[in-house]
VEXDREN-2710 file (C-alpha; in Angstrom, 1 decimal):
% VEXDREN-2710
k/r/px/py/pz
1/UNK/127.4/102.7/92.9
2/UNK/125.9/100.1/90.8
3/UNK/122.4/100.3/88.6
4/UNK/120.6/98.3/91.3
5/UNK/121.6/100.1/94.1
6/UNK/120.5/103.2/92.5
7/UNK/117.7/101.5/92.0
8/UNK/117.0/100.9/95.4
9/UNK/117.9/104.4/96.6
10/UNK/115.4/105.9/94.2
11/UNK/112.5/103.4/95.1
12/UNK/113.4/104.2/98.4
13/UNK/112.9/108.3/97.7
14/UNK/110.1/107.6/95.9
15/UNK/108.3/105.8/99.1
16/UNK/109.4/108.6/101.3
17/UNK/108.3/111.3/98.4
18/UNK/104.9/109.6/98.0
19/UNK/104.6/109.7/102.2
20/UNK/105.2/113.1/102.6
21/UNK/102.6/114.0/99.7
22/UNK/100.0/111.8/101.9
23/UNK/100.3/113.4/105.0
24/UNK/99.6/116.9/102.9
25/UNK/96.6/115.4/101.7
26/UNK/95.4/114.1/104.6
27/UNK/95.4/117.0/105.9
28/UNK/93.7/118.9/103.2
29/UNK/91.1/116.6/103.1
30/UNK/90.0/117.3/106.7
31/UNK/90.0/121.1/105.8
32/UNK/87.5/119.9/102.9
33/UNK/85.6/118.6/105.2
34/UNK/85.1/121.0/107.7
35/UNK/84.1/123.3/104.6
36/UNK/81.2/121.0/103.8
37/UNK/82.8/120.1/100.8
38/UNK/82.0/116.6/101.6
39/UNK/83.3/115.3/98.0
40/UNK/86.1/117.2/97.5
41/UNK/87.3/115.1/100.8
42/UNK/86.2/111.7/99.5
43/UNK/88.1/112.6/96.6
44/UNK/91.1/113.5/98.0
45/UNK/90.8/110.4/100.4
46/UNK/90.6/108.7/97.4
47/UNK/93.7/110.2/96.2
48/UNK/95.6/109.4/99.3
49/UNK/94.3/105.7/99.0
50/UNK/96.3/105.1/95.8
51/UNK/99.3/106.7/97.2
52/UNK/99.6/103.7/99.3
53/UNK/98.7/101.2/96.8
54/UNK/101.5/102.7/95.0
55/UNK/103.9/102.4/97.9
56/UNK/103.0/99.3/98.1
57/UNK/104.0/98.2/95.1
58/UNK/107.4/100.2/95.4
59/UNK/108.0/98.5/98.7
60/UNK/107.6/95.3/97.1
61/UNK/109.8/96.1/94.0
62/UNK/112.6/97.1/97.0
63/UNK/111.9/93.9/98.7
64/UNK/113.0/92.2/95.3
65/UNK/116.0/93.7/94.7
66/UNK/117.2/93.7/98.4
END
C-alpha cells in the first residue's frame, strides 16, 4: 500500500474515531444536564461542536486525496 492510501485509511479512522467519541459526549452531556449542571453540558456541547469542525476538515483532506 502506498503513503497516500495510508493516508486515506488513517483520515478515514480518524473520522470514524472522532464519531464514536461524539456520540459518548453527547450522551454525557444530557446526563450533565439532568444533574443541573447546566455548564458542564454547554461545555461538553461545546466540545462535541469542534469534533465536527474537525471532521470536517478531515473529510475534506480525504476528498483531496481521493
Amino acid at each position: 500500500m502506498d503513503q497516500k492510501k495510508k493516508l486515506s485509511v488513517v483520515i478515514e479512522h480518524w473520522i470514524e474515531h472522532n464519531e464514536s467519541h461524539r456520540g459518548e459526549y453527547k450522551k454525557w452531556a444530557q446526563t450533565a444536564g439532568e444533574l443541573g449542571l447546566d455548564s458542564v453540558k454547554v461545555e461538553i456541547e461545546e466540545a462535541m461542536g469542534k469534533i465536527s469542525q474537525s471532521n470536517q476538515h478531515l473529510m475534506k483532506a480525504l476528498k483531496t486525496l481521493q
